[in-house]
MIDOSE-1310 file (N, C-alpha, C; in nm, 2 decimals, decimal comma, always signed):
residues 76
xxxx	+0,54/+17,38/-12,61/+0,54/+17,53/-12,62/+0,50/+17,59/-12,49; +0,61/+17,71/-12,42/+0,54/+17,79/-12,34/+0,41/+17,84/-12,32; +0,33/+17,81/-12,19/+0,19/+17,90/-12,21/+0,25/+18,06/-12,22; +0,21/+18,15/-12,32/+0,21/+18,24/-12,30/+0,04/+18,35/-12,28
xxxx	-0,01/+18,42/-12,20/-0,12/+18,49/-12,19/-0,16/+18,60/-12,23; -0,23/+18,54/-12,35/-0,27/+18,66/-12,47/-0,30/+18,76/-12,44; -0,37/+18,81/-12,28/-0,41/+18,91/-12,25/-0,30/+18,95/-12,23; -0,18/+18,89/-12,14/-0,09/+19,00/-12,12/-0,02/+19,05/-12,22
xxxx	-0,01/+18,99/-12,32/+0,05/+19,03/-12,42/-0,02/+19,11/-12,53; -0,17/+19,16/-12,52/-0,24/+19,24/-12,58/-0,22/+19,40/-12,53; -0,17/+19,35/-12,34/-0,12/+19,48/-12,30/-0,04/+19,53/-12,37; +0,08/+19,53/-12,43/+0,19/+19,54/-12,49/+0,14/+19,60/-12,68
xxxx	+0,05/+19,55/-12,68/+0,02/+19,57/-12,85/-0,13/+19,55/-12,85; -0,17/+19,67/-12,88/-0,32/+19,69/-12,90/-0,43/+19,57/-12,98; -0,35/+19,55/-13,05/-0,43/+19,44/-13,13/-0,38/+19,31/-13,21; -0,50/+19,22/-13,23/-0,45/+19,09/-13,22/-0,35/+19,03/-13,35
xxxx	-0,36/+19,14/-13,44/-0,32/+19,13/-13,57/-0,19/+19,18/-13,60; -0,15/+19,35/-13,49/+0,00/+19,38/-13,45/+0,06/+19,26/-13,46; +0,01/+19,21/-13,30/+0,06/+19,12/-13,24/+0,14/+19,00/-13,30; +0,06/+18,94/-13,38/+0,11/+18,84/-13,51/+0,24/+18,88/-13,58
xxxx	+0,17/+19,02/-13,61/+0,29/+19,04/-13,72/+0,42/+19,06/-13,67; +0,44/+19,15/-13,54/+0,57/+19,15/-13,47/+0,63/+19,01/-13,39; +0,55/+18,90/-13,37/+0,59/+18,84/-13,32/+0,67/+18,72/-13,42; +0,57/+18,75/-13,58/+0,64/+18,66/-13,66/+0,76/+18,72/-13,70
xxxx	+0,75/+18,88/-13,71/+0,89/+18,89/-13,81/+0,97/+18,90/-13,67; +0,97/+18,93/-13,56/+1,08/+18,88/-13,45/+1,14/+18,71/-13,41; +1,07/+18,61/-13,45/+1,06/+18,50/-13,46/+1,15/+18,48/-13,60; +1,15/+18,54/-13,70/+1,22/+18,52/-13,82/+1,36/+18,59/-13,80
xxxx	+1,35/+18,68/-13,75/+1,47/+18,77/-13,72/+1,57/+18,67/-13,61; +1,51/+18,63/-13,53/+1,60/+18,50/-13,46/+1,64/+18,40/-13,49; +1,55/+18,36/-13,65/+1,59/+18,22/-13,68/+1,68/+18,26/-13,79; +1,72/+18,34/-13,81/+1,82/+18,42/-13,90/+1,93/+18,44/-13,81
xxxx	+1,97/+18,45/-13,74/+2,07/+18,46/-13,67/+2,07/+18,55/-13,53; +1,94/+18,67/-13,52/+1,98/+18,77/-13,44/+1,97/+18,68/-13,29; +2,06/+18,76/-13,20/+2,03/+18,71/-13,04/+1,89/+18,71/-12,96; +1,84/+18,60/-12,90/+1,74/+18,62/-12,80/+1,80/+18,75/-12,71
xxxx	+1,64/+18,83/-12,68/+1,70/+18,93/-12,56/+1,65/+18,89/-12,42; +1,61/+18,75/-12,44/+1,57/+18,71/-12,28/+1,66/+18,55/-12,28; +1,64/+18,57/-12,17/+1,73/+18,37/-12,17/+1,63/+18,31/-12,21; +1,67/+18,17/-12,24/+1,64/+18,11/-12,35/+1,68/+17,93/-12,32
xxxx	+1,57/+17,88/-12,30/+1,63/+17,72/-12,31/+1,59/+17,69/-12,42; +1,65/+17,54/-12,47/+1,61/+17,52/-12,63/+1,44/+17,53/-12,61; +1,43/+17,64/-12,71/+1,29/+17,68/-12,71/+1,28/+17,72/-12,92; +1,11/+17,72/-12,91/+1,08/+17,74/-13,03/+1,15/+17,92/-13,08
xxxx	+1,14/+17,94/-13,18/+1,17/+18,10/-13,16/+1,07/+18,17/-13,16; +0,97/+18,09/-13,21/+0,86/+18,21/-13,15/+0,79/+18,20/-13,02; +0,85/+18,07/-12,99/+0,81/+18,14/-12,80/+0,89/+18,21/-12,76; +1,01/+18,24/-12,78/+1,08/+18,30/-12,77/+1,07/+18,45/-12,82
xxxx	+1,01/+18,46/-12,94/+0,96/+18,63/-12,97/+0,84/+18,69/-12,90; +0,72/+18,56/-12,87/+0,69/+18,59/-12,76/+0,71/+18,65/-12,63; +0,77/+18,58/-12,56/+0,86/+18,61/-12,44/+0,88/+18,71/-12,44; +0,97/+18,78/-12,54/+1,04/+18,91/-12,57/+0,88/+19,00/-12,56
xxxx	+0,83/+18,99/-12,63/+0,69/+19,09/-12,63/+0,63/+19,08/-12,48; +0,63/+19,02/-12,41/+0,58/+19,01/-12,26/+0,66/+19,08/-12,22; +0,79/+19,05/-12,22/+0,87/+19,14/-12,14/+0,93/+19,33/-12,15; +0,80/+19,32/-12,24/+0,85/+19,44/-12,33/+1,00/+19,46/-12,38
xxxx	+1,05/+19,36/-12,45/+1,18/+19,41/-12,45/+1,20/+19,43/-12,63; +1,07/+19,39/-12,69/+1,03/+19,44/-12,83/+0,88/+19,48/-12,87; +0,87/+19,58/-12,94/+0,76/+19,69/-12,95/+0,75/+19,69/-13,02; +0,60/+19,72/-13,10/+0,54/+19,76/-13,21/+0,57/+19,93/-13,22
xxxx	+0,61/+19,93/-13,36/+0,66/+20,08/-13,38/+0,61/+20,07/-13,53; +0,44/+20,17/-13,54/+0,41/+20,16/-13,72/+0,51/+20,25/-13,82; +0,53/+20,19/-13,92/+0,61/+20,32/-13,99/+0,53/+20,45/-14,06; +0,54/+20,52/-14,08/+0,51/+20,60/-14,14/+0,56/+20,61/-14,30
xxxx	+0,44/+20,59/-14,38/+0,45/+20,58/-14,49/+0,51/+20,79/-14,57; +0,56/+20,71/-14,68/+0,58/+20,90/-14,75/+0,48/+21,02/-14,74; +0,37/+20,93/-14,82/+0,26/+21,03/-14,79/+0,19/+21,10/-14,70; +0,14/+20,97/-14,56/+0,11/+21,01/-14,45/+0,20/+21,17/-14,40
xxxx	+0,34/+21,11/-14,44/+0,44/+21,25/-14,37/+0,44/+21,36/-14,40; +0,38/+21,39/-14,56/+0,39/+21,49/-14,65/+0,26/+21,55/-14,65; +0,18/+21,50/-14,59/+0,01/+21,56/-14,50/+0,04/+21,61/-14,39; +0,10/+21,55/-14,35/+0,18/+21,63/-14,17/+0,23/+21,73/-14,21
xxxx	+0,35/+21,77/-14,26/+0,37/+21,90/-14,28/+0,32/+21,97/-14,38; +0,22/+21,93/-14,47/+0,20/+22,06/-14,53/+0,07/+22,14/-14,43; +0,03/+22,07/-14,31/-0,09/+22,14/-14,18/+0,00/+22,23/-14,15; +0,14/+22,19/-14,09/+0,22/+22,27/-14,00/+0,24/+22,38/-14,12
């Protein structure tokens, strides 16, 4: 397995528990069929979702649940 450097990749996603979770469901999302967005030698796919997270070329984005949203506008 690639060394990859947890700090640099903490740059990218604040915390160590994000980090997991995007890296496993982008690692699943690969082994399902979707394209690597970095080159790629035969590699694991989660070094490879790795990789992608260093290079920022995938990002942690939280969703916003219903409720959360329906407290937001009823301030405004």
């Amino acid at each position: 397995m690639a060394h990859v450097p947890i700090e640099e990749l903490l740059k990218r996603c604040s915390s160590v528990y994000k980090l997991v979770i995007l890296a496993s469901r982008r690692a699943k999302e690969i082994s399902e069929g979707a394209p690597a967005l970095v080159e790629q030698a035969p590699r694991k796919v989660t070094s490879i979702a790795l990789e992608e997270i260093l290079q920022g070329k995938v990002l942690y984005r939280p969703i916003e649940d219903d409720k959360s949203s329906k407290r937001k506008k009823k301030k405004e």
